[in-house]
Kinemage of the C-alpha trace (Angstrom):
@kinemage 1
@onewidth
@group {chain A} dominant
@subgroup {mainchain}
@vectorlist {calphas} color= white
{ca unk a 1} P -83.376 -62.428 85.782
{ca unk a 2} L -84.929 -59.371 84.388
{ca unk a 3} L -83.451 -57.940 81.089
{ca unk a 4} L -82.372 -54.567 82.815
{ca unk a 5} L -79.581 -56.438 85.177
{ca unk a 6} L -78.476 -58.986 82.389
{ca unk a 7} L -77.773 -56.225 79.897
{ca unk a 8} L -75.920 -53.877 82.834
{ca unk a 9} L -73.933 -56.891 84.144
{ca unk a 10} L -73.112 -58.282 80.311
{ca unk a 11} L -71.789 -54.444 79.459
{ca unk a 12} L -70.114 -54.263 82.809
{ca unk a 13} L -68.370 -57.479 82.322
{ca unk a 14} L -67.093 -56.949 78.891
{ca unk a 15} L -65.646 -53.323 79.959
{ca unk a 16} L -63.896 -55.193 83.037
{ca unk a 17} L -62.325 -57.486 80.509
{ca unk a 18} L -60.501 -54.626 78.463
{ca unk a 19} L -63.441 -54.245 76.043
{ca unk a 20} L -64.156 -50.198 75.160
{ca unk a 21} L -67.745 -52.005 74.126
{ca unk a 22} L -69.916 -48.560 73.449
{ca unk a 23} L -71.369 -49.660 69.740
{ca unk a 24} L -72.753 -52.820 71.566
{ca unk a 25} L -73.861 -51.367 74.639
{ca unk a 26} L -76.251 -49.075 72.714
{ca unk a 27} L -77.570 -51.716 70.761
{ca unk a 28} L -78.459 -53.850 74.090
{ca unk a 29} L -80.345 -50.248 75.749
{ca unk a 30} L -82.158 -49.559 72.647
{ca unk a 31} L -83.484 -53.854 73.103
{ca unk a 32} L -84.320 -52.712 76.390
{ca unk a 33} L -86.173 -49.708 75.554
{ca unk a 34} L -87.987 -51.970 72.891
{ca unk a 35} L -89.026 -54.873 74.672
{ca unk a 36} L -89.274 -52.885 78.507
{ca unk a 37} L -87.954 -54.758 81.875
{ca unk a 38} L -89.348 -58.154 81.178
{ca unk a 39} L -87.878 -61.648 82.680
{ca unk a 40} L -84.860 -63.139 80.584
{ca unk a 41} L -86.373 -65.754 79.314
{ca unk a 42} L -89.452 -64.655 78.481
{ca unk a 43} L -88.241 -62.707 75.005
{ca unk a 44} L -89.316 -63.866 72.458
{ca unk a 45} L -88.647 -64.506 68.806
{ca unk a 46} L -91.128 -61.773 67.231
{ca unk a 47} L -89.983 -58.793 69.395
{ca unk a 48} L -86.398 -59.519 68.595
{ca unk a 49} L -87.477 -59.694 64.942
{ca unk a 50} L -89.508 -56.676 65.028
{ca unk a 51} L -86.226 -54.938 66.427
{ca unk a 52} L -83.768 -56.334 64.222
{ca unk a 53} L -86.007 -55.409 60.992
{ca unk a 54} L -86.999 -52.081 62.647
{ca unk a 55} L -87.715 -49.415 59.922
{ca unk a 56} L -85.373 -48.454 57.539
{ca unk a 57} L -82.504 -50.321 58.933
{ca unk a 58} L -79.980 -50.922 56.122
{ca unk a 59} L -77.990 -54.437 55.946
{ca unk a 60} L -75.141 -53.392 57.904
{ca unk a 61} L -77.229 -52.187 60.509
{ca unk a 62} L -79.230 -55.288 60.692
{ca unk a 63} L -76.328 -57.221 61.039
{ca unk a 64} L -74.820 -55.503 63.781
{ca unk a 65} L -77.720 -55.715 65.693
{ca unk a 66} L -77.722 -59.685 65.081
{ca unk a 67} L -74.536 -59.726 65.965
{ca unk a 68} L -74.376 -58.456 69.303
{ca unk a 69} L -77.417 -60.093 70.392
{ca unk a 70} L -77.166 -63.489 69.079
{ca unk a 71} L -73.190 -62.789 71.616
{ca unk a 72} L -75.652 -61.681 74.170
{ca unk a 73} L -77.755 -64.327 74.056
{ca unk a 74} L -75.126 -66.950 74.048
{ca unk a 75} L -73.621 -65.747 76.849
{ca unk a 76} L -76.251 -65.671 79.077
{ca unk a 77} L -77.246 -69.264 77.388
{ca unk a 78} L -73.993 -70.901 78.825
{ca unk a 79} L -74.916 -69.289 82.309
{ca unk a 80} L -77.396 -71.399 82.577
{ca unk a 81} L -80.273 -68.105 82.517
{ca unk a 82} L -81.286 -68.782 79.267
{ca unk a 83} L -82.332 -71.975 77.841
{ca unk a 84} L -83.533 -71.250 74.141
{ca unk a 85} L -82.319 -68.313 72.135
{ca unk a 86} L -85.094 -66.272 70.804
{ca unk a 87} L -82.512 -64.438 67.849
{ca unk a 88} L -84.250 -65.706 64.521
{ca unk a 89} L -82.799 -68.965 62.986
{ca unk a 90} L -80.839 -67.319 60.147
{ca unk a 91} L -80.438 -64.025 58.428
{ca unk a 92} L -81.263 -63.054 55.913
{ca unk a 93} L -79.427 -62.688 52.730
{ca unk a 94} L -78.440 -58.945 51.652
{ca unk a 95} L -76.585 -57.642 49.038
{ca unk a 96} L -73.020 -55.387 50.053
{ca unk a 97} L -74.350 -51.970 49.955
{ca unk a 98} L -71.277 -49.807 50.887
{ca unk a 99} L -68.279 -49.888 48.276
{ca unk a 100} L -64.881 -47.874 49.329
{ca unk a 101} L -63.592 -45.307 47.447
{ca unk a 102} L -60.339 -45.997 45.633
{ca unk a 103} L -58.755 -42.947 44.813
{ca unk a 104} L -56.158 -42.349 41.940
{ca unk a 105} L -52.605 -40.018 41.708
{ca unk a 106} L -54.693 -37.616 39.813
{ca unk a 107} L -57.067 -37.522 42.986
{ca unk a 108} L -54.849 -36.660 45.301
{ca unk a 109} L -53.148 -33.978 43.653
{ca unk a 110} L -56.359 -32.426 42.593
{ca unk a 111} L -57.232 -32.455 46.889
{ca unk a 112} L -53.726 -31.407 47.796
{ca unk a 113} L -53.799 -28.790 45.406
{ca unk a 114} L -57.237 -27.516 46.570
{ca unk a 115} L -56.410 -27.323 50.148
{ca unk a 116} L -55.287 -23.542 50.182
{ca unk a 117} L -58.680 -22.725 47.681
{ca unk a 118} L -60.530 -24.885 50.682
{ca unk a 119} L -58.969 -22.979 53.786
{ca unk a 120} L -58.730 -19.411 52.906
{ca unk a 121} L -61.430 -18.215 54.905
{ca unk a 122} L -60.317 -17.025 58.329
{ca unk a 123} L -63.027 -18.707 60.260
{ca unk a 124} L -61.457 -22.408 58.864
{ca unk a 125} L -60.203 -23.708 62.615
{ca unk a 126} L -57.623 -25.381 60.622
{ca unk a 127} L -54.417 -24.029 58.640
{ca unk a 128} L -53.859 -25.072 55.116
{ca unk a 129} L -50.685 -26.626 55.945
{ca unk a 130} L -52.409 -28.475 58.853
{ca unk a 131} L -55.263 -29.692 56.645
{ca unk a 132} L -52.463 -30.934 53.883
{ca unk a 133} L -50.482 -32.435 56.119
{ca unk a 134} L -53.066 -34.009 57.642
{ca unk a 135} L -54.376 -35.489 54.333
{ca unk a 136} L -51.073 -36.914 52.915
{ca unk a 137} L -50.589 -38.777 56.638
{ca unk a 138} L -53.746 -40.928 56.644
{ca unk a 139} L -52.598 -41.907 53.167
{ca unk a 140} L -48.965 -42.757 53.744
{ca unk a 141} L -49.920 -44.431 57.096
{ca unk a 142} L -53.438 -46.161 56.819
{ca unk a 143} L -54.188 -44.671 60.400
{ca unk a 144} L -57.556 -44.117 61.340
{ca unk a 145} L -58.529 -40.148 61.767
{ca unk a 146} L -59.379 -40.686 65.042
{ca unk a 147} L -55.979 -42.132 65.950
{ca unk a 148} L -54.396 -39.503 64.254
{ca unk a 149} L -56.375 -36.810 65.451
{ca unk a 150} L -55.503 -37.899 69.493
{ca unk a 151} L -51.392 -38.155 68.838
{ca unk a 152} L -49.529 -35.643 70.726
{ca unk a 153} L -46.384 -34.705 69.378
{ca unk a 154} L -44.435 -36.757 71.849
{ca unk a 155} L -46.238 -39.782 70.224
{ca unk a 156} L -43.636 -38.899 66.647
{ca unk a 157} L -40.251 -39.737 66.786
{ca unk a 158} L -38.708 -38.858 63.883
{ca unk a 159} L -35.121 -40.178 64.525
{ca unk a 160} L -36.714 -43.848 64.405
{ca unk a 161} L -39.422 -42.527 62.352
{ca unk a 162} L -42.032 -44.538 64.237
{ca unk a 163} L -45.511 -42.942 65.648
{ca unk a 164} L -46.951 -44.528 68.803
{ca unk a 165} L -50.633 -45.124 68.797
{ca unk a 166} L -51.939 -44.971 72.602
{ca unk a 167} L -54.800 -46.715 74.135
{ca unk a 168} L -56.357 -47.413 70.389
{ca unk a 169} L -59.135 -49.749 69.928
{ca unk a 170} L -60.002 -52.442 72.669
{ca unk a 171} L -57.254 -50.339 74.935
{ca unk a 172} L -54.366 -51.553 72.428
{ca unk a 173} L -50.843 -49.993 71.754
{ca unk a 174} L -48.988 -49.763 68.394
{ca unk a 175} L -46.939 -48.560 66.634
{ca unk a 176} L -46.685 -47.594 62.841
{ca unk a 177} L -43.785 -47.326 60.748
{ca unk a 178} L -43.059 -43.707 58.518
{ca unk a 179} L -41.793 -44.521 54.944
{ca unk a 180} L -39.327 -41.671 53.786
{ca unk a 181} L -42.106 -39.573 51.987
{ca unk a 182} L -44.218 -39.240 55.050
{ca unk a 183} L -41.314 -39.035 57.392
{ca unk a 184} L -40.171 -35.394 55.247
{ca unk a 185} L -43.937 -34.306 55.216
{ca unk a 186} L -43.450 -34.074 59.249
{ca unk a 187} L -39.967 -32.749 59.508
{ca unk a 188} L -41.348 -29.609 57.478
{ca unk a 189} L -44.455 -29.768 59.181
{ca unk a 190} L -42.642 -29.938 62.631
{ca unk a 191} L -40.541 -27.118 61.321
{ca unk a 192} L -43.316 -24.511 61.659
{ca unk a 193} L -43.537 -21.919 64.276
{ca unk a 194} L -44.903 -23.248 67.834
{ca unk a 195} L -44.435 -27.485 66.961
{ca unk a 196} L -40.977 -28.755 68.281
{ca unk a 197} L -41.429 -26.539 71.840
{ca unk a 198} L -45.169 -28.463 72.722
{ca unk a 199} L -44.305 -31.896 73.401
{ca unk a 200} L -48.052 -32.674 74.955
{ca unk a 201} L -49.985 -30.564 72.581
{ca unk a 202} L -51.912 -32.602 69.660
{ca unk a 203} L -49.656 -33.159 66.709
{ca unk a 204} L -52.405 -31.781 64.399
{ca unk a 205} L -54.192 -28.161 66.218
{ca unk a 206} L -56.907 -26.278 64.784
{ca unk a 207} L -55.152 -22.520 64.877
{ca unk a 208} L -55.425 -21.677 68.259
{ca unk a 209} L -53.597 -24.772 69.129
{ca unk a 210} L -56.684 -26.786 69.964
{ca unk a 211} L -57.619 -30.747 69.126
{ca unk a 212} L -58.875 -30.333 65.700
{ca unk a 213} L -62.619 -32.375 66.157
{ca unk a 214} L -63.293 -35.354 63.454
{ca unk a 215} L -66.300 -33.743 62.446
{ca unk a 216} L -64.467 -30.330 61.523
{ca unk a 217} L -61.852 -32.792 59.783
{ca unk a 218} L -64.703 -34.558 57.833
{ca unk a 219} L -66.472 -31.341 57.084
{ca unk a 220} L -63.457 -29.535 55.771
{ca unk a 221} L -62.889 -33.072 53.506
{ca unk a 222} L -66.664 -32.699 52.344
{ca unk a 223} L -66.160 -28.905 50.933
{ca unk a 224} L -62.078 -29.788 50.165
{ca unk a 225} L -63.938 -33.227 47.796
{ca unk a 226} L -66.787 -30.604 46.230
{ca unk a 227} L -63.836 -28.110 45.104
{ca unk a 228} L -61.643 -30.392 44.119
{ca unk a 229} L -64.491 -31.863 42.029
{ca unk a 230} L -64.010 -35.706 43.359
{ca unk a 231} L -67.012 -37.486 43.156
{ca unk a 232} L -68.393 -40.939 42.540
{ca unk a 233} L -69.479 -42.091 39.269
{ca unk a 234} L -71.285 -44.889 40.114
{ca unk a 235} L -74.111 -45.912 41.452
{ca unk a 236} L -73.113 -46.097 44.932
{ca unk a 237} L -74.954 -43.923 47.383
{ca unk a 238} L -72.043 -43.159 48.877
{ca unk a 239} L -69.370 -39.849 48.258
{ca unk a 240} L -65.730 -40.152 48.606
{ca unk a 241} L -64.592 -39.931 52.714
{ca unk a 242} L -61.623 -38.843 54.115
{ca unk a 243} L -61.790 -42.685 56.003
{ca unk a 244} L -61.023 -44.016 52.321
{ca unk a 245} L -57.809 -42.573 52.352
């Protein structure tokens, strides 16, 4: 079997079982690319190496990499295509290189008191009450942005003050509870001029009523962070993200 068909028939089979499967499916065509259309079986331990280590590929990386083709590997091992794997025998060791940021009271109310500084220029896609309201619900909920970014506002129900997540990761349903801070944060956000009448329309809209994009959302957080004067004071390479909320 040549590595072209058992990487489209492994990606094809994990989609048909539910799987959304686009992080791994990359991973697989970049192996491809790297070792070209040769038999199976006839991989071998170096090139897998030499695309695992790569250049300048930071732990995490690495490990995903490992990760999906040591699954890869294994599946087509218990198919009876593959009889040895050629994934290295064991990683190795690396050191956690990404620590979350923890923020404090006196972080958030330095952000949420920035946000009007932060969207007073009329070319910001996204209001100031928006961008606020935005900020305090990925803290009172622990939803991801993009999840929040896709509800509709048919998705909030305020009279059982639950919010129903659609087709979220691996093609899952949820829903998530509103405590009674968050819960009054939408009732006067849903009180402003255009919300209760748009059932369909996305619960948080850039000003002309559009999805509001995650990389507007993160950029406006980057500038919102630099004003507000929230930074790290460690060594980590990392800034503060709007995820850490």
């Amino acid at each position: 079997m040549k590595l072209s068909q058992s990487v489209d028939l492994y990606i094809q089979r994990k989609r048909d079982a539910g799987m959304r499967f686009d992080s791994p499916a990359q991973i697989l065509r970049s192996f491809l690319r790297h070792c070209d259309d040769i038999d199976l079986h006839r991989i071998t331990v170096h090139q897998v190496t030499a695309f695992l280590d790569g250049l300048g590929v930071r732990p995490s990386t690495w490990s995903g990499k490992r990760g999906t083709l040591h699954a890869f590997f294994a599946y087509w091992g218990a198919r009876g295509r593959l009889k040895h794997s050629p994934l290295p025998p064991s990683a190795p060791k690396t050191a956690q290189s990404f620590v979350p940021y923890i923020y404090s009271r006196s972080d958030l109310c330095a952000l949420l008191n920035a946000v009007p500084r932060c969207q007073q220029h009329s070319d910001c896609v996204m209001s100031a009450a928006t961008f606020r309201t935005l900020l305090l619900f990925l803290y009172g909920t622990g939803m991801r942005l993009g999840e929040a970014l896709r509800l509709r506002l048919v998705d909030v129900d305020l009279m059982l003050a639950l919010i129903t997540i659609r087709d979220t990761k691996f093609y899952k349903s949820r829903f998530v509870p509103l405590g009674p801070d968050i819960e009054k944060v939408l009732q006067q956000y849903l009180r402003l001029p255009g919300r209760r009448n748009q059932q369909y329309r996305p619960l948080f809209q850039t000003k002309s009523g559009n999805p509001i994009a995650a990389q507007v959302a993160g950029a406006s957080f980057s500038r919102l962070r630099r004003i507000a004067g929230i930074e790290r004071r460690d060594d980590s390479y990392f800034q503060p993200r709007l995820h850490d909320l």
